[in-house]
C-alpha positions in Angstrom: 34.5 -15.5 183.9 37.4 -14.5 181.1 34.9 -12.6 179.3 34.7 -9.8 181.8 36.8 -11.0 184.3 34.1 -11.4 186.6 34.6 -13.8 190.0 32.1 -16.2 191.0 31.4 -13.4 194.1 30.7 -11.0 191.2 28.1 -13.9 189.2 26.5 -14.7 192.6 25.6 -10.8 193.2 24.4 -10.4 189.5 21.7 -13.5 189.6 21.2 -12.6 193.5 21.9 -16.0 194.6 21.9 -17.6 198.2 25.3 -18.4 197.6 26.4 -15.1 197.5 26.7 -14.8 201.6 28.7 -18.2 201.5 31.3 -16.9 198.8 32.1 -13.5 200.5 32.7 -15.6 203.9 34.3 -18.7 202.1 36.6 -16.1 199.9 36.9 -12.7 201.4 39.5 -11.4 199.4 37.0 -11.6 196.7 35.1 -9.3 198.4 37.7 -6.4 196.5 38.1 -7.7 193.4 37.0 -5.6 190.6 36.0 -7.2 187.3 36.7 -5.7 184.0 34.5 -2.6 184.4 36.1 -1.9 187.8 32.8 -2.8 189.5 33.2 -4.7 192.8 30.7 -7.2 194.1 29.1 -4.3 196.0 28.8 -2.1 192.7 26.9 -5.5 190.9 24.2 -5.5 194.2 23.6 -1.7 193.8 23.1 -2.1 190.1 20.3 -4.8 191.0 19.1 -2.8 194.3 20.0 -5.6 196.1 19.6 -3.9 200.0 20.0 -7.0 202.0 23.0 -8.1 200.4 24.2 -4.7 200.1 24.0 -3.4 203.8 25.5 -7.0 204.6 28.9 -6.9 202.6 29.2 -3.4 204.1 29.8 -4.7 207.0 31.5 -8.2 205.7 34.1 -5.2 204.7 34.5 -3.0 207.8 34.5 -6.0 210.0 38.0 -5.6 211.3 37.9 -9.4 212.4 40.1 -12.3 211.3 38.5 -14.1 208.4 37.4 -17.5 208.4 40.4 -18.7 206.3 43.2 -16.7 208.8 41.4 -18.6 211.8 41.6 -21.4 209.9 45.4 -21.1 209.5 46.1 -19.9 212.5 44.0 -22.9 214.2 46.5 -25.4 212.2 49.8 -23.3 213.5 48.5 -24.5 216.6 48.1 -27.8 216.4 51.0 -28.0 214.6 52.6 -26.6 217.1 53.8 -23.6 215.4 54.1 -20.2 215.7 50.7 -18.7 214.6 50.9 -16.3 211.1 50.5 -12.8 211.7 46.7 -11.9 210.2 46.3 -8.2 211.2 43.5 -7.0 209.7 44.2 -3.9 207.4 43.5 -0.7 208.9 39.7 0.6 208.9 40.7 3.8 206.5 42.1 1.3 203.6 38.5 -0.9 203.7 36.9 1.8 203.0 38.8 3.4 200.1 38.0 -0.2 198.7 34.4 0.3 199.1 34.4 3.5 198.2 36.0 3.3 194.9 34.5 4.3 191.4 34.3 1.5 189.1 35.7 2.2 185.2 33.0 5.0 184.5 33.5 6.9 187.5 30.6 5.6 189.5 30.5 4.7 193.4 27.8 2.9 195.0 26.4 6.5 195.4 26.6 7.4 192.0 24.5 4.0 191.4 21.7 4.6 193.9 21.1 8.1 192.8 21.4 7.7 189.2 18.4 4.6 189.6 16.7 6.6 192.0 16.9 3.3 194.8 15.9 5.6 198.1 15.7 3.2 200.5 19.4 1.6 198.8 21.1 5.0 199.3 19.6 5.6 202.3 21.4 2.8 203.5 24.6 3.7 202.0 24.6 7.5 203.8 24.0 5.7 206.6 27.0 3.6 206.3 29.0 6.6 204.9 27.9 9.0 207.8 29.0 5.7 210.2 32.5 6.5 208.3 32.5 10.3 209.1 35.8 10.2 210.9 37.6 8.2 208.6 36.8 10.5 205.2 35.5 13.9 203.8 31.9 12.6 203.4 31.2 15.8 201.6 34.3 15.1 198.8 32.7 10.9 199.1 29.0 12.6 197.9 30.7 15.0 195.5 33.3 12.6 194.1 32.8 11.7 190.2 34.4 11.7 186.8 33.4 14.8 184.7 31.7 16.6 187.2 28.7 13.9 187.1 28.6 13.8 191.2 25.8 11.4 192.5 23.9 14.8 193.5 24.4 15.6 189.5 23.2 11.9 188.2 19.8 12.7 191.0 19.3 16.1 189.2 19.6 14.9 185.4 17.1 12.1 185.7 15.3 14.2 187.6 15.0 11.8 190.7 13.4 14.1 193.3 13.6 11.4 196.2 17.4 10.6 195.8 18.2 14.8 195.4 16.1 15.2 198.8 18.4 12.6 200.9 21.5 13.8 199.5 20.8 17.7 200.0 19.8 16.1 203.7 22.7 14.5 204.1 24.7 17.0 203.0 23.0 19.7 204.8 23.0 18.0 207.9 26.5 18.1 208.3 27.1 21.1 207.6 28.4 20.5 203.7 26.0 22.2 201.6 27.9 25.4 200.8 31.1 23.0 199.2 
């Protein structure tokens, strides 16, 4: 879309269609690309509370398997006869920087859930994040934001009692409350 430089993984999210699951598998790379806005395909689902797909291209990320296309390639070396390509996956840590990542205003996926008050959404994504608690500071993940608008801040100015409770949970549980 060269209006906001959206990909079709990006359109599929936004009108929540089926084809959604076929794009991220058909075109993973996708999967990364921000549009205009710096929203990834995971920051349109959020937007639209979209769990299912949500929870699911979480783990389409982290998958550290060889995508459909690199087995594809790699499937043809063979029969060709040739040396196979080299299609080691990036390392864990880098996916989820790529996940993680604000879009243009300074908003995560956390930032998103809190600020909409979508509980059961950002339950989800602590989950996931808490999965990731070797790989990052979860505390400096939660507290991340531009101009000091942390997803805890966005729970607290729309006064989202629900989303403040799982985040002071969160962070309480491990051990993060005093930062």
């Amino acid at each position: 879309n060269p209006t906001n430089w959206e990909t079709i993984l990006h359109t599929a999210c936004r009108l929540k269609s089926a084809l959604r699951y076929v794009y991220a598998v058909a075109f993973p790379d996708l999967l990364i690309l921000p549009d205009s806005n710096g929203n990834r395909p995971i920051h349109i689902a959020c937007q639209s509370n979209d769990i299912q797909v949500d929870s699911w291209l979480f783990k389409s990320i982290l998958c550290n398997e060889v995508t459909p296309c690199a087995a594809f390639k790699i499937e043809k070396a063979f029969i060709a006869g040739e040396a196979a390509p080299d299609f080691d996956p990036p390392p864990l840590s880098t996916k989820c920087s790529r996940l993680l990542a604000a879009n243009v205003a300074g908003h995560t996926v956390y930032h998103i859930a809190a600020s909409n008050n979508y509980c059961e959404l950002l339950q989800v994504l602590l989950n996931v994040l808490e999965s990731l608690r070797d790989e990052f500071d979860l505390g400096a993940v939660i507290m991340s934001g531009s101009e000091s608008s942390t997803p805890l801040d966005m729970a607290i100015a729309h006064q989202h009692s629900e989303s403040l409770r799982l985040l002071l949970e969160f962070l309480n549980k491990h051990g993060l409350i005093q930062k």
